[in-house]
mmCIF file of the C-alpha atoms, coordinates in Angstrom:
data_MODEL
# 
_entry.id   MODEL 
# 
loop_
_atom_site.group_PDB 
_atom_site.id 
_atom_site.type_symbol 
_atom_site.label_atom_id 
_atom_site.label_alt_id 
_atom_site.label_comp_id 
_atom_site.label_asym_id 
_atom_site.label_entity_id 
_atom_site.label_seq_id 
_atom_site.pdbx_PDB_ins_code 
_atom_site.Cartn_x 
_atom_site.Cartn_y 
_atom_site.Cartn_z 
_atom_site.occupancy 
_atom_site.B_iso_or_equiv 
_atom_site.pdbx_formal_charge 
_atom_site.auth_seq_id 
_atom_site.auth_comp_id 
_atom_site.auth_asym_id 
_atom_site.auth_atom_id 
_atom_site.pdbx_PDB_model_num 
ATOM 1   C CA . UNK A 1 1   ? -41.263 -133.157 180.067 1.00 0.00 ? 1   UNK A CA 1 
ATOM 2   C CA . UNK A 1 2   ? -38.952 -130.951 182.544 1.00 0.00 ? 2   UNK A CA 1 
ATOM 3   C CA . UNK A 1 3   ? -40.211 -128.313 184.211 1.00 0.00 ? 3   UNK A CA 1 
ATOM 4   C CA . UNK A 1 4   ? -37.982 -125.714 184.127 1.00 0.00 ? 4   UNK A CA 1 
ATOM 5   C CA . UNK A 1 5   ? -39.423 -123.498 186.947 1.00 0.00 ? 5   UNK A CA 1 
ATOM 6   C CA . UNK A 1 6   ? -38.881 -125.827 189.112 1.00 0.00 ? 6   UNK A CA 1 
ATOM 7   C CA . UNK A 1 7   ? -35.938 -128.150 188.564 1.00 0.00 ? 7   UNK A CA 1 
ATOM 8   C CA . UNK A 1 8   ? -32.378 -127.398 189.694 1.00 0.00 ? 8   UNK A CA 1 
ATOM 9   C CA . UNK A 1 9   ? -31.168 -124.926 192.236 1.00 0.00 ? 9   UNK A CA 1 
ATOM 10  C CA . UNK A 1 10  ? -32.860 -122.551 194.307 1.00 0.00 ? 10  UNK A CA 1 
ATOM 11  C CA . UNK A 1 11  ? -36.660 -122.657 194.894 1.00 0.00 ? 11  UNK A CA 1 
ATOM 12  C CA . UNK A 1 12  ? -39.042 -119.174 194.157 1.00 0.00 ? 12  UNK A CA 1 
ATOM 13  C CA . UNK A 1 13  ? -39.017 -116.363 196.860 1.00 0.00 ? 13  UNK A CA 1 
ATOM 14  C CA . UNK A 1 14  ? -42.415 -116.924 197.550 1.00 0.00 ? 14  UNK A CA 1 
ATOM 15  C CA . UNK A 1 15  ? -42.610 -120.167 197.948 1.00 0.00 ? 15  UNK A CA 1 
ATOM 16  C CA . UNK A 1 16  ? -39.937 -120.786 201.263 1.00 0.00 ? 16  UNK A CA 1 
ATOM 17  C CA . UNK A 1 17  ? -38.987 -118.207 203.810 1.00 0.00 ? 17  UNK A CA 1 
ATOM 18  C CA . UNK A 1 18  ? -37.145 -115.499 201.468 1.00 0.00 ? 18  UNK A CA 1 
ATOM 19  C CA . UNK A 1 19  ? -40.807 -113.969 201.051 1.00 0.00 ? 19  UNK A CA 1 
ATOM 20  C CA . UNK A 1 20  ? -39.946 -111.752 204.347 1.00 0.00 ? 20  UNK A CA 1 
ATOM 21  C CA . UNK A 1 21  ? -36.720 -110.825 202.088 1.00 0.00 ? 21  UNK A CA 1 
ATOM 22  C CA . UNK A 1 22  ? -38.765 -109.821 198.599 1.00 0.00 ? 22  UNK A CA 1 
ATOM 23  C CA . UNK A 1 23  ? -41.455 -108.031 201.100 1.00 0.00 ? 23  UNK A CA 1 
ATOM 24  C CA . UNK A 1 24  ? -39.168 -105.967 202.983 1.00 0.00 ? 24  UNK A CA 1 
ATOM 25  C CA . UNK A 1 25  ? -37.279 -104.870 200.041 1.00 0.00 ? 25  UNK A CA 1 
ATOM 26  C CA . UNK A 1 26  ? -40.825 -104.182 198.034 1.00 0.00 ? 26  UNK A CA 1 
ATOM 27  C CA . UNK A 1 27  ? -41.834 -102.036 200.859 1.00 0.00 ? 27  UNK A CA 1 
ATOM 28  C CA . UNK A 1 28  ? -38.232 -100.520 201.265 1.00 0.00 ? 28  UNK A CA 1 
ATOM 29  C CA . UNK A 1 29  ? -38.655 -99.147  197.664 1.00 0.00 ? 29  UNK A CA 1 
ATOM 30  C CA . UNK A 1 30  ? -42.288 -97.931  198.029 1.00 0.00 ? 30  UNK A CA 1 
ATOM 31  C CA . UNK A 1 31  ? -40.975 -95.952  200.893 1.00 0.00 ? 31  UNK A CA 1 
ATOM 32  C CA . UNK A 1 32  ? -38.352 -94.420  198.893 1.00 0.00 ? 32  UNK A CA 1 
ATOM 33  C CA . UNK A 1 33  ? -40.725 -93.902  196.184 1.00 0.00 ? 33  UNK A CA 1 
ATOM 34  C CA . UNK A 1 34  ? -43.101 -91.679  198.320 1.00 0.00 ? 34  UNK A CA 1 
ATOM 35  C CA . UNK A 1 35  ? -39.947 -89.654  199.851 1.00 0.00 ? 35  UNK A CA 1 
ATOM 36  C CA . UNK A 1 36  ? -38.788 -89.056  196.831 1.00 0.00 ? 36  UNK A CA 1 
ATOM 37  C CA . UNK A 1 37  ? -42.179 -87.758  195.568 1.00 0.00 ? 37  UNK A CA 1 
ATOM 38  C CA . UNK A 1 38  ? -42.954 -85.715  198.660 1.00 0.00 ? 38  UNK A CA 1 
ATOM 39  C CA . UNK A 1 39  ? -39.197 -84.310  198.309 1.00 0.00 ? 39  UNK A CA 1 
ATOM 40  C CA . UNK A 1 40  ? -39.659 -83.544  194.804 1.00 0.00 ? 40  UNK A CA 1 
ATOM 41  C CA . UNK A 1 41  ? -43.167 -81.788  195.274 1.00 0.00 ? 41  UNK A CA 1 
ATOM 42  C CA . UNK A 1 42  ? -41.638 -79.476  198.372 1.00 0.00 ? 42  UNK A CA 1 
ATOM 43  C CA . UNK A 1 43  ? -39.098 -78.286  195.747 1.00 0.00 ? 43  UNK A CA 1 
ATOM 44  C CA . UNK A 1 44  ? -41.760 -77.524  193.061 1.00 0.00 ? 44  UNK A CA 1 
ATOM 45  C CA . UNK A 1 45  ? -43.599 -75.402  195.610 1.00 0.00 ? 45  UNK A CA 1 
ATOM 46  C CA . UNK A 1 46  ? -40.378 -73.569  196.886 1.00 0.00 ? 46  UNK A CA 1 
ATOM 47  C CA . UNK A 1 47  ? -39.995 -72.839  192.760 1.00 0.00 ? 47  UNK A CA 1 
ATOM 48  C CA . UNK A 1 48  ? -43.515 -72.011  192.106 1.00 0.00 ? 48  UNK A CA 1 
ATOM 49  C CA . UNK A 1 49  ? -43.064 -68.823  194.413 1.00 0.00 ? 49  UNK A CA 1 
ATOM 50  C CA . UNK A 1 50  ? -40.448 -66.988  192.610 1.00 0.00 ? 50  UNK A CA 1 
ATOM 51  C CA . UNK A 1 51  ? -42.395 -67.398  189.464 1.00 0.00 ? 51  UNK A CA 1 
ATOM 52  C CA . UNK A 1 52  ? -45.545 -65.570  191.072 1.00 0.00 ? 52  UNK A CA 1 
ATOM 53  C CA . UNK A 1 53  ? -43.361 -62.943  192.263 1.00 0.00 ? 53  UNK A CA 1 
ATOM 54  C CA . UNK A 1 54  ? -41.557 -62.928  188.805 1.00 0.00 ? 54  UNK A CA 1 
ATOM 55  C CA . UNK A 1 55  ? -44.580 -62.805  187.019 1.00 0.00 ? 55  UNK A CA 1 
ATOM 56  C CA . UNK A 1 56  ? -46.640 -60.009  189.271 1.00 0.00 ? 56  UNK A CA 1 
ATOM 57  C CA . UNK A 1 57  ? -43.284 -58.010  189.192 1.00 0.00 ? 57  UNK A CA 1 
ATOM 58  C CA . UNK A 1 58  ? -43.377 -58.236  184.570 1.00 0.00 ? 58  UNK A CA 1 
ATOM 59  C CA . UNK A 1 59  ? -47.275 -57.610  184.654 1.00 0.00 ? 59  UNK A CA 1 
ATOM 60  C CA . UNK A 1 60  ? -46.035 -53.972  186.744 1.00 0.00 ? 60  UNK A CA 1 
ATOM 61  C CA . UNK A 1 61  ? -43.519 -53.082  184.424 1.00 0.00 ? 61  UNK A CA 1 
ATOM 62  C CA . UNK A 1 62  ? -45.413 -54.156  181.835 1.00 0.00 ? 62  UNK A CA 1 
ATOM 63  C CA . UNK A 1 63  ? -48.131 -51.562  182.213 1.00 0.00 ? 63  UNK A CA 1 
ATOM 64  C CA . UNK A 1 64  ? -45.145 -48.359  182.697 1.00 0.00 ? 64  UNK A CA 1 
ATOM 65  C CA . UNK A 1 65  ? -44.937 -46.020  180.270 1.00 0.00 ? 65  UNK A CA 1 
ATOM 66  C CA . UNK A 1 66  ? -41.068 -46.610  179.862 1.00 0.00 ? 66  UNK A CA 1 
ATOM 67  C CA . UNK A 1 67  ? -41.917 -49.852  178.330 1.00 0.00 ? 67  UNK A CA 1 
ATOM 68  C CA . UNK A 1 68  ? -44.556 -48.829  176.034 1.00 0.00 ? 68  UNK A CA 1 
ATOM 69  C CA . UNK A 1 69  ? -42.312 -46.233  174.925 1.00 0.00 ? 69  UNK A CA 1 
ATOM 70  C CA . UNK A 1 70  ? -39.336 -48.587  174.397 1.00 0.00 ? 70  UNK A CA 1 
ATOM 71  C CA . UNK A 1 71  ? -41.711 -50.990  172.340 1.00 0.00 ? 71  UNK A CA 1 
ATOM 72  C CA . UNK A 1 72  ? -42.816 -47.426  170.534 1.00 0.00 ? 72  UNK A CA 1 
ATOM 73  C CA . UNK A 1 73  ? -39.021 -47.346  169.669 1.00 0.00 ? 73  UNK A CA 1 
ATOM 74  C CA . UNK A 1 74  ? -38.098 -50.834  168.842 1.00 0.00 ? 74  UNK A CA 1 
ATOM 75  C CA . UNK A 1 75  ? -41.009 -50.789  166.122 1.00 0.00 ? 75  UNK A CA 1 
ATOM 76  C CA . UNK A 1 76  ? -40.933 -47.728  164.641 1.00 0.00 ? 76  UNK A CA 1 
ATOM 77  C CA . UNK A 1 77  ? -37.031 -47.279  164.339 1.00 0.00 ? 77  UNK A CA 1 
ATOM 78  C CA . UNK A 1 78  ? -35.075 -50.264  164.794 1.00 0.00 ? 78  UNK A CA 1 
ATOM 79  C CA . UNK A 1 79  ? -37.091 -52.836  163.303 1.00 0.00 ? 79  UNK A CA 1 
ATOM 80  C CA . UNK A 1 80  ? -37.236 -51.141  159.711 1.00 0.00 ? 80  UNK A CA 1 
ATOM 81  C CA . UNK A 1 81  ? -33.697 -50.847  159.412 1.00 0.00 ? 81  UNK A CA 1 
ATOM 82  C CA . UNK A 1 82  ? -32.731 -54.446  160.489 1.00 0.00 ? 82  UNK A CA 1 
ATOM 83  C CA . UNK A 1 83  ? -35.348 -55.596  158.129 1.00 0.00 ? 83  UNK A CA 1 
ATOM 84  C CA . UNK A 1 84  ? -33.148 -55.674  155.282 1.00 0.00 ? 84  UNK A CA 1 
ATOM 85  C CA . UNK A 1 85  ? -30.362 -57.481  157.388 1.00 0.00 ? 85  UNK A CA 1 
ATOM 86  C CA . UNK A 1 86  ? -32.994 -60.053  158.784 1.00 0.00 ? 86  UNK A CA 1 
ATOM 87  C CA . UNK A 1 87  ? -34.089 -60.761  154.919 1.00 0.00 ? 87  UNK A CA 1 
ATOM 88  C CA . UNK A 1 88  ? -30.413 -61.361  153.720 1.00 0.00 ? 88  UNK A CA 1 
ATOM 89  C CA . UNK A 1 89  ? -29.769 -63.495  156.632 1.00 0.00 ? 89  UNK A CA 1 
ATOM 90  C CA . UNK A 1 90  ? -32.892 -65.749  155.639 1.00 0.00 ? 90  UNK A CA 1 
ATOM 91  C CA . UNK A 1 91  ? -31.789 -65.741  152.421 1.00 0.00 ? 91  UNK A CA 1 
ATOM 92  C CA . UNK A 1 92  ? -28.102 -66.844  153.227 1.00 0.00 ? 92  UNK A CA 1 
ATOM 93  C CA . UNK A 1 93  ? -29.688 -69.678  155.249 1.00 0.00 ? 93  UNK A CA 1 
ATOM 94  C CA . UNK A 1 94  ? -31.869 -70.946  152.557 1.00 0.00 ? 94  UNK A CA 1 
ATOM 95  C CA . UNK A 1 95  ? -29.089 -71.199  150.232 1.00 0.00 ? 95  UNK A CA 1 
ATOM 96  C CA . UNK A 1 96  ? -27.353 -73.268  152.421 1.00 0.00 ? 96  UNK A CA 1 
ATOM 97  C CA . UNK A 1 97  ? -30.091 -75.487  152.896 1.00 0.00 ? 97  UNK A CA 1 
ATOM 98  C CA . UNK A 1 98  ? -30.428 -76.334  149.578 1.00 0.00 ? 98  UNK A CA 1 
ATOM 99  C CA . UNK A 1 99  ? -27.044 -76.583  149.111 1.00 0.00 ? 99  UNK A CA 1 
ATOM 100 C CA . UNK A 1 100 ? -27.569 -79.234  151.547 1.00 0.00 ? 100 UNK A CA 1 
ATOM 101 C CA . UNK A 1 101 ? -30.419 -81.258  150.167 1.00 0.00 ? 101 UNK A CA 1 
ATOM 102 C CA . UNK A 1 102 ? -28.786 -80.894  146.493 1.00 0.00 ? 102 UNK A CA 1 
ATOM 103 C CA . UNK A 1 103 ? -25.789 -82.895  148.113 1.00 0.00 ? 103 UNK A CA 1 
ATOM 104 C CA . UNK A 1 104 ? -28.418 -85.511  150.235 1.00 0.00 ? 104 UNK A CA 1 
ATOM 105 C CA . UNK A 1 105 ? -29.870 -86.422  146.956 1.00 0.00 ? 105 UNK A CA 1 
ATOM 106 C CA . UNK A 1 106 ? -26.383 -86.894  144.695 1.00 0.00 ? 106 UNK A CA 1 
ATOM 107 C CA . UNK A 1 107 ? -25.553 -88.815  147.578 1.00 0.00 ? 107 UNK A CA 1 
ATOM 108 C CA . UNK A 1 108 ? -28.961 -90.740  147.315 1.00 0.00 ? 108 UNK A CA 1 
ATOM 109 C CA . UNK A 1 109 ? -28.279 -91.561  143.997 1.00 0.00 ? 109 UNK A CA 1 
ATOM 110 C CA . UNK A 1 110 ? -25.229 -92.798  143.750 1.00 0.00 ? 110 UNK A CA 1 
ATOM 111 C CA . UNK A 1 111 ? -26.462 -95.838  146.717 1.00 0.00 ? 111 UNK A CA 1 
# 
């Protein structure tokens, strides 16, 4: 019987000198590994900061009377008049879905 992990050419990195070579590059890539990390986790705190502001800055306008009154506006007024346009959209899109699936299973059926 051969043994194949051993016969022929060149013998395992840990086994002569290359084990320097195979630690050096192991460590060369867990370095990179952290700086990337570190680098990626300064840039998520750098984003996390415009967010609070965004966020403390929609919570203010949120509690003005300009947007309460523009809600007021959008629900009383606009939304009953698109409702008819909203339901003949949905309607236009289900009959194009079944269109769809009609066609899917004539083309089932003929396989």
């Amino acid at each position: 019987m051969v043994d194949e992990g051993r016969s022929g050419g060149s013998p395992r990195l840990w086994e002569d000198g290359g084990s320097r070579a195979a630690g050096t590059i192991l460590v060369t890539a867990l370095a990179a590994g952290v700086l990337a990390y570190l680098f990626r986790r300064s840039r998520e705190q750098e984003a996390a900061e415009p967010a609070n502001r965004l966020a403390a800055l929609m919570s203010a306008l949120g509690d003005s009377d300009n947007v309460q009154a523009g809600q007021e506006f959008f629900v009383e007024k606009l939304l009953p008049e698109f409702k008819p346009a909203l339901l003949a959209i949905l309607g236009e899109i289900e009959d194009v879905v079944d269109q769809a699936f009609r066609r899917a299973e004539k083309q089932i059926k003929k396989l």
